[in-house]
C-alpha positions as CSV (number, residue, x, y, z in Angstrom):
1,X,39.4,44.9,19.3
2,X,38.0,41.8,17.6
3,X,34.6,39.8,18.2
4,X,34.9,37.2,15.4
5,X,37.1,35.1,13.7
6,X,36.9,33.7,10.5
7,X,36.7,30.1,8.5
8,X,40.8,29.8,7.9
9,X,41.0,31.3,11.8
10,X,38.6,28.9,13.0
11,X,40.3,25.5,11.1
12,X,43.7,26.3,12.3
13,X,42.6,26.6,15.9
14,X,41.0,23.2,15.6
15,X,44.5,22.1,14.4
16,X,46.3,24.0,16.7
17,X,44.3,22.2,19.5
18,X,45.0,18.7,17.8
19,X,48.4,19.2,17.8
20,X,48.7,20.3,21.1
21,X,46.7,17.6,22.6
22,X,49.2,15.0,20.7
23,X,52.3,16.8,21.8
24,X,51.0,16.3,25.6
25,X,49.5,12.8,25.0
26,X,52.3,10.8,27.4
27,X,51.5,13.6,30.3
28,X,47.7,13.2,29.8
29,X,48.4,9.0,30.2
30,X,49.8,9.4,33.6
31,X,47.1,11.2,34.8
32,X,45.0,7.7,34.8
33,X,44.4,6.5,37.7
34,X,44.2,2.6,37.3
35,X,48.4,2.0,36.6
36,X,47.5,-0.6,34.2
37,X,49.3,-0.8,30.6
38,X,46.4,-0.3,28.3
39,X,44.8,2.1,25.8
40,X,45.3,5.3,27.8
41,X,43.2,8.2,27.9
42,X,45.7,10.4,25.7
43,X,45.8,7.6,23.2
44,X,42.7,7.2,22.7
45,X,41.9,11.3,22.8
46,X,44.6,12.1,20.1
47,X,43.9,9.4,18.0
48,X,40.3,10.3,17.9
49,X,41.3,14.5,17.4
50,X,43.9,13.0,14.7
51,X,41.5,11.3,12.7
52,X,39.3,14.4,12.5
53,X,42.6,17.1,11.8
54,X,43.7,14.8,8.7
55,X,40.2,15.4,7.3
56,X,40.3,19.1,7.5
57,X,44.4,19.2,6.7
58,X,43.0,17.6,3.3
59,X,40.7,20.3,2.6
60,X,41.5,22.7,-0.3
61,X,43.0,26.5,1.6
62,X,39.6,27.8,0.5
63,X,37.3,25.4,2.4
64,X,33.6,26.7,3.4
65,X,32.7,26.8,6.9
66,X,30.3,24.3,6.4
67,X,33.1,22.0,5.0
68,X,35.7,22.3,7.9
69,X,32.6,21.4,10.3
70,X,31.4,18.4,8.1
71,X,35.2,17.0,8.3
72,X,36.1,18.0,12.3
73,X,32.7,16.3,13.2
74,X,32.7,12.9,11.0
75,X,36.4,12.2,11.0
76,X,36.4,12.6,15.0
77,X,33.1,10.5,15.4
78,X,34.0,7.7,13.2
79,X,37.6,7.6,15.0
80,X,36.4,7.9,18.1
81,X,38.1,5.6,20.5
82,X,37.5,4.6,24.0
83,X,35.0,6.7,26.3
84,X,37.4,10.0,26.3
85,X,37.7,10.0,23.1
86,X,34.2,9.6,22.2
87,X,32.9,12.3,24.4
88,X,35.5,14.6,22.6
89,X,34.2,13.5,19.4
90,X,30.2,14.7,21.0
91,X,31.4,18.1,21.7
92,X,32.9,18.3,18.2
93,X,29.6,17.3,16.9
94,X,27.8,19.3,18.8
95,X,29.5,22.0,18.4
96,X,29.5,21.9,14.5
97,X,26.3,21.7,14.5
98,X,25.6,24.8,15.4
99,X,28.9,26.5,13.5
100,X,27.9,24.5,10.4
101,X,24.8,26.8,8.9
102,X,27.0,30.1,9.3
103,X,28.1,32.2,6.6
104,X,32.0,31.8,7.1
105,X,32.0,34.8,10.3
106,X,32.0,33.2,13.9
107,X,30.9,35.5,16.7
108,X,31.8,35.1,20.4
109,X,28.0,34.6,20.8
110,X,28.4,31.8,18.4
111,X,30.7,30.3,20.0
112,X,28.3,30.1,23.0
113,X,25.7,28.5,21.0
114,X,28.1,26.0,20.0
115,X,29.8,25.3,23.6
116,X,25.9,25.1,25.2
117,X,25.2,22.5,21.9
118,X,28.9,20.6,22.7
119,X,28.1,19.9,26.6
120,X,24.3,18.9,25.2
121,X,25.6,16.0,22.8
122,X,28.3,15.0,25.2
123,X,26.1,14.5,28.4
124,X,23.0,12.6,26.0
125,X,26.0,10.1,24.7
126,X,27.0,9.4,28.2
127,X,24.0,7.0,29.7
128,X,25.5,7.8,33.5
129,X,26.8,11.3,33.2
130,X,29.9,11.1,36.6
131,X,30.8,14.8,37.5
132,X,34.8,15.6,37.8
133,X,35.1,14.4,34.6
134,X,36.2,15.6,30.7
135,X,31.7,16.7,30.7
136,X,32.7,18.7,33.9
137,X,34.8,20.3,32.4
138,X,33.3,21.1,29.5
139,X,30.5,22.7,31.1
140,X,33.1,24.7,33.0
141,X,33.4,25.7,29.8
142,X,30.0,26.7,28.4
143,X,29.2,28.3,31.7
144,X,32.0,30.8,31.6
145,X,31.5,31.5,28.0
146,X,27.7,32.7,28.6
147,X,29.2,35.0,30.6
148,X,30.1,37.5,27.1
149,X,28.3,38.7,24.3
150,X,29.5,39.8,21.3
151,X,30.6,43.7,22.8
152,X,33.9,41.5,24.2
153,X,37.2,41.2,22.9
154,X,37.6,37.6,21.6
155,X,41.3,37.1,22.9
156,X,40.1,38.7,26.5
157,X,37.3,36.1,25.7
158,X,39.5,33.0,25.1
159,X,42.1,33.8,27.9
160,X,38.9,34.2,30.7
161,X,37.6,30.5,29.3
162,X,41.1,29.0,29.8
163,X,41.3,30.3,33.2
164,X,37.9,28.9,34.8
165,X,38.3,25.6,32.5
166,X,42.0,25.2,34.7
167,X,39.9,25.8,37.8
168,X,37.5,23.1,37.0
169,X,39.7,20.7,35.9
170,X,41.7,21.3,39.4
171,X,38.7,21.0,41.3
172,X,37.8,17.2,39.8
173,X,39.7,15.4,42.9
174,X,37.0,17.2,45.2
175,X,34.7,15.5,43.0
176,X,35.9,11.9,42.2
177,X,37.3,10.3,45.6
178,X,39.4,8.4,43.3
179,X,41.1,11.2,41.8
180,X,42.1,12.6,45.3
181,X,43.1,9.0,46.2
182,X,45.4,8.9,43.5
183,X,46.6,12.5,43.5
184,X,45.4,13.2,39.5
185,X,43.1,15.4,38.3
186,X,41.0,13.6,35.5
187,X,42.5,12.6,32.5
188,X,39.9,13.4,30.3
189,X,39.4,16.9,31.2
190,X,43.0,17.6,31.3
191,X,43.1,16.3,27.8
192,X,40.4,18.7,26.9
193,X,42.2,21.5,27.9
194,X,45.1,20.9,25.7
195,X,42.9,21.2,23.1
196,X,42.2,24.5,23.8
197,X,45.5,25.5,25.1
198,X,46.7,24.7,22.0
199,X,43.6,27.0,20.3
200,X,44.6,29.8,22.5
201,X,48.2,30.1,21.6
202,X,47.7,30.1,18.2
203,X,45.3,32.8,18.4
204,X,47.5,34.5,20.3
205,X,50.2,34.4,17.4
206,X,52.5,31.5,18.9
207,X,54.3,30.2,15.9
208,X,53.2,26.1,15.4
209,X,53.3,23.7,13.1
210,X,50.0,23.1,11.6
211,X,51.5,20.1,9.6
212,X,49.6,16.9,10.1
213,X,52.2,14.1,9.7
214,X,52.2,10.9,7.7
215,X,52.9,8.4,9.8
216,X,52.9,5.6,7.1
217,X,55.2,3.3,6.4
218,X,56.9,3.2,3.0
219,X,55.7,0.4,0.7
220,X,58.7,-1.0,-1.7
221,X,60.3,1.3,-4.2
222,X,60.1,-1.5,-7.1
223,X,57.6,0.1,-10.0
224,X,55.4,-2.6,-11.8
225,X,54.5,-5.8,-9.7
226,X,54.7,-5.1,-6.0
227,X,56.9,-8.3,-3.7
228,X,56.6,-8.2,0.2
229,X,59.6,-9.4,1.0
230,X,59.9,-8.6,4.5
231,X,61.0,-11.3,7.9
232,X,58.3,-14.0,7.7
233,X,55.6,-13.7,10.1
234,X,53.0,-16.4,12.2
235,X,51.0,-15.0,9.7
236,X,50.5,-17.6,7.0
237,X,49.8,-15.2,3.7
238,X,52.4,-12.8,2.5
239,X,50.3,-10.8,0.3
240,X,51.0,-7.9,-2.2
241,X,48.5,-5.8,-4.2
242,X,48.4,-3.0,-6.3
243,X,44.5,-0.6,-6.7
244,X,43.9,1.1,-9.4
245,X,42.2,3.7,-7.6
246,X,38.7,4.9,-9.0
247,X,37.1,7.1,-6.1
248,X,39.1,9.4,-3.3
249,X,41.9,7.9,-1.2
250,X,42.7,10.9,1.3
251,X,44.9,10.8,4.2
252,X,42.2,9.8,6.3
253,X,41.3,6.8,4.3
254,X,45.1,6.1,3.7
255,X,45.9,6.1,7.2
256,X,42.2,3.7,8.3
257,X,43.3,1.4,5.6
258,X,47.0,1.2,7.2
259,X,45.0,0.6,10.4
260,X,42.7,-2.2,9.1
261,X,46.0,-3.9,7.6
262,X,47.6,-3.7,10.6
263,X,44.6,-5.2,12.8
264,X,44.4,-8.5,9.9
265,X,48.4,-9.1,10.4
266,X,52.0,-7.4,10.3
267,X,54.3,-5.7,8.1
268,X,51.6,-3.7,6.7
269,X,52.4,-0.7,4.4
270,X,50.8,0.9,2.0
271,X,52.4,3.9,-0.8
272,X,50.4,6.4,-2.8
273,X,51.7,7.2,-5.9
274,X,48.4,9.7,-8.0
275,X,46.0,7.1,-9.0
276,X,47.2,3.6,-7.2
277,X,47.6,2.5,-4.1
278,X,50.6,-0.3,-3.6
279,X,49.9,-2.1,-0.5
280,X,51.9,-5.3,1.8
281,X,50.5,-7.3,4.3
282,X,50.9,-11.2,6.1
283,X,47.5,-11.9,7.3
284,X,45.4,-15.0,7.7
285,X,42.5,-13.8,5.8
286,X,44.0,-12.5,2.5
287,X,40.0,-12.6,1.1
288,X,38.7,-9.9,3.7
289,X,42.1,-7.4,2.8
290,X,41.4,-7.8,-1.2
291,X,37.3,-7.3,0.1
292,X,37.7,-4.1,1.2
293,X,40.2,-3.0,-1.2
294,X,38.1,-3.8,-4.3
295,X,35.8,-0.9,-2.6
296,X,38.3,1.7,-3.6
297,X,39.1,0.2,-7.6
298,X,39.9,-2.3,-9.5
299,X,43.4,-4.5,-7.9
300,X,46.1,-5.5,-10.0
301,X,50.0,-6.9,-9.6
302,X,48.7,-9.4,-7.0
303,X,50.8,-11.9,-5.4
304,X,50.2,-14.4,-2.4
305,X,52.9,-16.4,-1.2
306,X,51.8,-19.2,1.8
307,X,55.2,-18.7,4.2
308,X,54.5,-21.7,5.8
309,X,54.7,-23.6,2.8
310,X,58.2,-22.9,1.4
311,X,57.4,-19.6,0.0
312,X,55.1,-20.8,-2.6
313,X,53.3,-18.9,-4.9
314,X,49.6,-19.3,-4.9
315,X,48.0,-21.3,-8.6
316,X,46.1,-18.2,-8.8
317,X,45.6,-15.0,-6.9
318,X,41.6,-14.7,-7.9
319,X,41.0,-17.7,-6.5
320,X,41.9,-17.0,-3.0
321,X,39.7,-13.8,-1.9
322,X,36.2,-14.3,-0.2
323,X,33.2,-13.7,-1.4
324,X,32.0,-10.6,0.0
325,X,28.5,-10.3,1.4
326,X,25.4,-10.3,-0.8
327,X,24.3,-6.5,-0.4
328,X,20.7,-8.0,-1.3
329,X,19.2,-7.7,2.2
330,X,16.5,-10.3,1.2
331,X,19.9,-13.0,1.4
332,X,20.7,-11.4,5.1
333,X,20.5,-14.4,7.8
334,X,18.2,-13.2,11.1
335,X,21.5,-13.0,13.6
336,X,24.9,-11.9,13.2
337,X,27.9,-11.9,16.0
338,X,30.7,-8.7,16.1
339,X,32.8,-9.7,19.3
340,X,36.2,-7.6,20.2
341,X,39.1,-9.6,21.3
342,X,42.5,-10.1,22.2
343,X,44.7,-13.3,21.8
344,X,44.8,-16.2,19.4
345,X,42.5,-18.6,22.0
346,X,40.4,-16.4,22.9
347,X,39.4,-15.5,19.1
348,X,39.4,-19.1,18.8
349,X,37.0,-19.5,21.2
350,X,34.7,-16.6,19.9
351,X,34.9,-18.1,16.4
352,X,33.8,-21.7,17.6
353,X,30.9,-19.8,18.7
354,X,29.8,-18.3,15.1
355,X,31.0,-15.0,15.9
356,X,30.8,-14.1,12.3
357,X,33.5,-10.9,12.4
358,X,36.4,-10.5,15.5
359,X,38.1,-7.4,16.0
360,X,41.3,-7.2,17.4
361,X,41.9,-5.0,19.8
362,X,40.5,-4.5,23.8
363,X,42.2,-3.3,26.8
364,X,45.6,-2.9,24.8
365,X,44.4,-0.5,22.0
366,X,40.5,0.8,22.0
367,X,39.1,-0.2,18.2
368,X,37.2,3.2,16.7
369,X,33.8,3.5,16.2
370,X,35.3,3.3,12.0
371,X,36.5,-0.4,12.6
372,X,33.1,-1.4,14.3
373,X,31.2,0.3,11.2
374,X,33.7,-1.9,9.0
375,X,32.9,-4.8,11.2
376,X,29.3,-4.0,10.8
377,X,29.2,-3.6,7.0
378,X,30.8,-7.4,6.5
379,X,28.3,-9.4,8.7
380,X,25.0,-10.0,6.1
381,X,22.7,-10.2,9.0
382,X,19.5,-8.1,9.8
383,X,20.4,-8.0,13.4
384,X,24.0,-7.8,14.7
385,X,25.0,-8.2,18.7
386,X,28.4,-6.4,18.9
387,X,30.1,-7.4,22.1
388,X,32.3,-4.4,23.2
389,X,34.1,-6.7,25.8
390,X,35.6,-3.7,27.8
391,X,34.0,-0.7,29.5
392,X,36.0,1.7,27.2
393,X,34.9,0.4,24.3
394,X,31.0,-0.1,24.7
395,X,30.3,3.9,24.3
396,X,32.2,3.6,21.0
397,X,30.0,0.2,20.1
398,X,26.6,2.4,20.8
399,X,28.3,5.2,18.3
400,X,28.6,2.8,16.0
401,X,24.7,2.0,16.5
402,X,23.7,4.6,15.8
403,X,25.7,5.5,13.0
404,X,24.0,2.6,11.1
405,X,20.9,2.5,9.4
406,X,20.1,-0.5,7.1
407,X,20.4,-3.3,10.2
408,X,19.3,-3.4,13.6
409,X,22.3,-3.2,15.8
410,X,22.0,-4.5,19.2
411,X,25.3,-3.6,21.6
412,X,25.8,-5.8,24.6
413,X,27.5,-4.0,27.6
414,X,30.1,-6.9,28.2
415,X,32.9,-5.1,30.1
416,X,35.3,-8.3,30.2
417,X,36.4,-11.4,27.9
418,X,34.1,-13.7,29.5
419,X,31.1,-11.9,29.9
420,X,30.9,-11.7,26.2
421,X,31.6,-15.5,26.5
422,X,28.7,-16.0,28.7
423,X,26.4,-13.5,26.4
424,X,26.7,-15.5,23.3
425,X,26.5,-18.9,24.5
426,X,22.6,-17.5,26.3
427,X,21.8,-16.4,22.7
428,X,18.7,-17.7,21.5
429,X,17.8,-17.4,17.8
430,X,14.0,-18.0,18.3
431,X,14.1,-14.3,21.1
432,X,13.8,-10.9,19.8
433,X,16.9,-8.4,19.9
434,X,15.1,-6.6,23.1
435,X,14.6,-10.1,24.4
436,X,18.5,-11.4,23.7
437,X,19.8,-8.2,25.0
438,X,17.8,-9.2,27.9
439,X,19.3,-12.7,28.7
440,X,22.2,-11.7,27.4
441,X,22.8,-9.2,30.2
442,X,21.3,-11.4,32.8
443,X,24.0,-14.3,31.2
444,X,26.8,-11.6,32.3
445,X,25.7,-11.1,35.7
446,X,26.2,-14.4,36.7
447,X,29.9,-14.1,35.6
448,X,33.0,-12.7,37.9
449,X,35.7,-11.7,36.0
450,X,39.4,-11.2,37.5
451,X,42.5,-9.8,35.1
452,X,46.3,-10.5,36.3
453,X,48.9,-7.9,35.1
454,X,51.4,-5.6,36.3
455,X,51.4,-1.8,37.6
456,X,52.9,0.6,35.5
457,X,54.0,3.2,37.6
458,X,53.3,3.7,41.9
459,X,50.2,4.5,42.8
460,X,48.0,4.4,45.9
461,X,44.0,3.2,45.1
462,X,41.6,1.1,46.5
463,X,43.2,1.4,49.8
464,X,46.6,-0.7,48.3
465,X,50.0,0.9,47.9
466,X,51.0,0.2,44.2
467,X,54.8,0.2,43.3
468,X,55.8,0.2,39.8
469,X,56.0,-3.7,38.4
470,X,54.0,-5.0,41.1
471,X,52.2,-7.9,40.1
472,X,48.1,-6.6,40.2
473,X,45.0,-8.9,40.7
474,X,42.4,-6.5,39.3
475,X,38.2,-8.1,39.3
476,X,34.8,-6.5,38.5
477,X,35.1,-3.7,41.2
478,X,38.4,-3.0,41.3
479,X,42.2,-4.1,42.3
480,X,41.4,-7.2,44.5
481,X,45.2,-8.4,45.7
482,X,48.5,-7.0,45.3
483,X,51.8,-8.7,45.5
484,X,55.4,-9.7,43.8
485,X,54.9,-13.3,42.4
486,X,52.1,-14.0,39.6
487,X,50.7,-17.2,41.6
488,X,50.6,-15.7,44.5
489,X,49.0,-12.9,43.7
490,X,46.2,-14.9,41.1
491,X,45.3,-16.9,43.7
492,X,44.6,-14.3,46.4
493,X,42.3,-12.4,43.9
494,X,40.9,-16.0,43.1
495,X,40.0,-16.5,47.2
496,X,38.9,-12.7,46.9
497,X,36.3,-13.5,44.4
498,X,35.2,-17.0,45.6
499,X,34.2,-15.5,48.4
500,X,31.8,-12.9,46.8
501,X,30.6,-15.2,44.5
502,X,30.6,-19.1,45.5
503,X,31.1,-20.0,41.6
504,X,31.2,-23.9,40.7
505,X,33.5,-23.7,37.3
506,X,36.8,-21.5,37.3
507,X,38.0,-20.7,34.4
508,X,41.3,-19.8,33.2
509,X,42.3,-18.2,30.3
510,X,46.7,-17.7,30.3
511,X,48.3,-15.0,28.5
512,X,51.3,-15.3,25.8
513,X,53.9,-14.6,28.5
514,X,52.6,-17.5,30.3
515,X,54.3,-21.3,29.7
516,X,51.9,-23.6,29.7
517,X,53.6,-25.7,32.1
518,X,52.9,-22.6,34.8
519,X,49.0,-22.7,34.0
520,X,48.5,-26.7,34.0
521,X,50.4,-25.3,38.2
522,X,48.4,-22.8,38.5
523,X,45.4,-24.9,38.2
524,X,47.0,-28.5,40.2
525,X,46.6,-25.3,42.9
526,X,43.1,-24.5,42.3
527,X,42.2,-27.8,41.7
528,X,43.8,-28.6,45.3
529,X,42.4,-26.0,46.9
530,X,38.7,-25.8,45.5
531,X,37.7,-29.8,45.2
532,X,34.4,-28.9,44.5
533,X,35.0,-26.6,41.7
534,X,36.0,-27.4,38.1
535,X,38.4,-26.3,36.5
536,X,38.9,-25.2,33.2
537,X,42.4,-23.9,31.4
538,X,42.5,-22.4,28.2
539,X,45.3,-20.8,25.9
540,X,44.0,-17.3,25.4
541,X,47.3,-16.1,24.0
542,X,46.3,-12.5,25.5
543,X,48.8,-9.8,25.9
544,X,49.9,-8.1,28.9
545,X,47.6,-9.8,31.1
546,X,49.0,-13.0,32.4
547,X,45.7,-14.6,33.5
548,X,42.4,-13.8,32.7
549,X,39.8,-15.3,35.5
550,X,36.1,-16.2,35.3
551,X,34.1,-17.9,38.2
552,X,30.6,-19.0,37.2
């Protein structure tokens, strides 16, 4: 009988568990209930797990205890990505910190120290804790635990944890009406218990593969100066660079570099070869790539080529990089914008406002805490608003926060595209960050958002039957209209809204899949319809939504 495990034991559960949560990824996404095509919960939960299991894949077979907790708990916060995903990351960190001052031998008692520790951090991150969720769940978890001391048999342990935390998760539709409505249990409990499915058959001697894979591209094969020479792109710069690496480029930061070139362009890649780092990329802003790539050495074998100017070669490649920001706080300006959005127009927009650093990203793919701490680090201001822009992404934004110390760090709860709008046009520099946060959040209130897209799968929710590639009209408080033709179904979730809110300007922000021969219709219609309103049209560019609404 066994009542411990030890350090190697512990790290290959936790990578067990990742793997096992990534293997059931697709099954944990149909368990959301909203049948929208965004960032689903077993995206976001893997890719958070993932960033944390490459850290601890790249420790050395020997690794303390205290190492393997450092890496689970700062690779999964700083990947953290949408709400799921940054509980999980909580009950990692809570849990390591309790694992972290042991001497390499973890008891089953442990184990409840660390579980009661998990549920703790979790529920403090979560400023409106909803039973029948992943925290439900978890403290299914705890509670069960509690129930053994260190006289038990670890596997009989593990095996009686799995069983209530299946029982919980089942019992989440008696919880959450919407989870009964829609005939799921919740997605981000279910996730959960993957992870530890995955723990408990490893420890039960289930032959897996521990591997964490590589999912990078290949960069070119040529040795010496490094030519992107892939399709052209609406990117203007096709840029290659080599770095002559001087500090530690593990998988981790291999794979948040690839990220970071793929959120400035396409045709990113990047290959490793010892002590240099060969990297591709068409991008707009070839002086923020070479920024953050001067922070790992010294670049060489540059080339920039401007593809929408016959493929000529830049005079010289040093002259083209940005500056990067004084790190003399004295230079710092008082106020600096971080605003997260989707769309050519609608970054336009944001940047004609002085937002000083965009990240792509939003209801399509959740940015990580990491990219907002990137974000953060390039914006030379004391005080920086961060407009999350979508209730998935705010809890990562407060992560963020609170991961920062040298600037004041202000996160405004904007849930849609305009609400940010609205929240940086009430800015006003002469106000306090308490006060701004203030007006800023009063600013959003006076906004109704609506999002057109299409359902994903059938699904029955806010009393509407959903059938897969129905045409969704979805505003602040759920799905508003339902129907088969994108007019149709814009305007009844425009009449929908107009009636709740009485607004004087409508505006309309259409999507890449929209002509803009169909908008300037769209809003003849409107304009037809509401005299007395104005309205505004706007090429956002978005993805996947075909019309994004605001009525102030």
């Amino acid at each position: 009988m066994s009542n411990a495990i030890d350090t190697r034991m512990f790290r290959n559960l936790f990578l067990a568990g990742a793997k096992n949560l990534e293997a059931k990824k697709e099954y944990i996404n149909e368990l959301n209930v909203f049948p929208v095509p965004d960032g689903d919960t077993g995206t976001n939960m893997t890719l958070t797990i993932m960033s944390a299991a490459r850290e601890v894949a790249a420790l050395p077979e020997d690794a303390d205890l205290k190492s393997v907790c450092k890496a689970m708990s700062s690779g999964s916060l700083r990947g953290a990505r949408g709400n799921s995903g940054v509980i999980l990351s909580q009950l990692f960190r809570g849990m390591c910190k309790v694992l972290k001052g042991l001497d390499g031998q973890i008891t089953i008692e442990d184990l409840v120290q660390s579980f009661d520790k998990a549920v703790e951090s979790a529920y403090k991150a979560v400023m409106k804790p909803t039973e029948g969720t992943i925290l439900t769940v978890a403290k299914g978890v705890y509670e069960k635990a509690s129930e053994y001391d260190n006289d038990a048999d670890m596997e009989e342990f593990i095996d009686a944890v799995l069983v209530h935390a299946q029982k919980v998760l089942d019992s989440t539709p008696e919880m959450l009406p919407v989870l009964k409505q829609a005939g799921v249990v919740d997605s981000g409990g279910a996730g959960l218990l993957e992870v530890l499915k995955g723990a408990q058959r490893y420890f039960r001697g289930e032959e897996m593969d521990l591997g964490i894979s590589d999912t990078t591209e290949s960069a070119p094969e040529e040795e010496g100066s490094v030519k992107s020479e892939g399709p052209k792109s609406k990117y203007t710069y096709d840029m290659a660079f080599t770095i002559l690496l001087s500090r530690n480029f593990n998988i981790k930061q291999e794979q948040d570099f690839l990220k970071y070139l793929e959120s400035m362009g396409d045709h990113a890649s990047i290959k490793v070869v010892e002590d240099t780092a060969a990297m591709t990329v068409h991008t707009d802003d070839p002086g923020l790539v070479f920024q953050r790539a001067l922070s790992f050495g010294e670049l060489t074998d540059i080339s920039i080529v401007n593809q929408h100017a016959g493929g000529k070669q830049a005079p010289k490649a040093e002259e083209a990089p940005a500056q990067a920001p004084a790190d003399d706080p004295s230079t710092w300006k008082d106020a600096g914008f971080i605003t997260i959005s989707v769309g050519e127009g609608i970054s336009a927009v944001f940047k004609d406002l002085g937002v000083d650093q965009i990240i792509s990203g939003g209801q399509t793919m959740n940015p990580s805490t990491d990219d907002i701490l990137h974000a953060i680090s390039l914006v030379p201001a004391k005080t920086i608003y961060v407009l999350p822009n979508n209730k998935n992404i705010i809890m990562a934004a407060n992560q963020a926060r609170d991961l920062t110390g040298d600037k004041e760090i202000v996160v405004v709860p904007s849930k849609t595209i305009p609400q940010g709008i609205a929240a940086i046009i009430s800015f006003a520099p002469d106000l306090s960050g308490e006060e701004n946060l203030a007006a800023m959040t009063e600013a959003m209130s006076m906004v109704a958002t609506g999002q057109v897209t299409y359902a994903v799968r059938d699904t029955q929710i806010d009393g509407k039957e959903i059938h897969e590639n129905d045409i969704m009209g979805i505003g602040d408080k759920g799905i508003l209209a339902v129907g088969k033709q994108i007019d149709e179904t814009t305007i009844e979730m425009i009449d929908i809204m107009m009636s709740e809110n009485s607004g004087e300007l409508i505006s309309i922000y259409f999507g890449e899949d929209i002509k803009q021969s169909e908008a300037e219709e769209l809003a003849k219609k409107l304009k037809d319809k509401y005299a007395g309103c104005d309205i505004e049209l706007i090429s956002g560019g978005q993805p996947i939504y075909y019309y994004l609404i605001s009525i102030e």
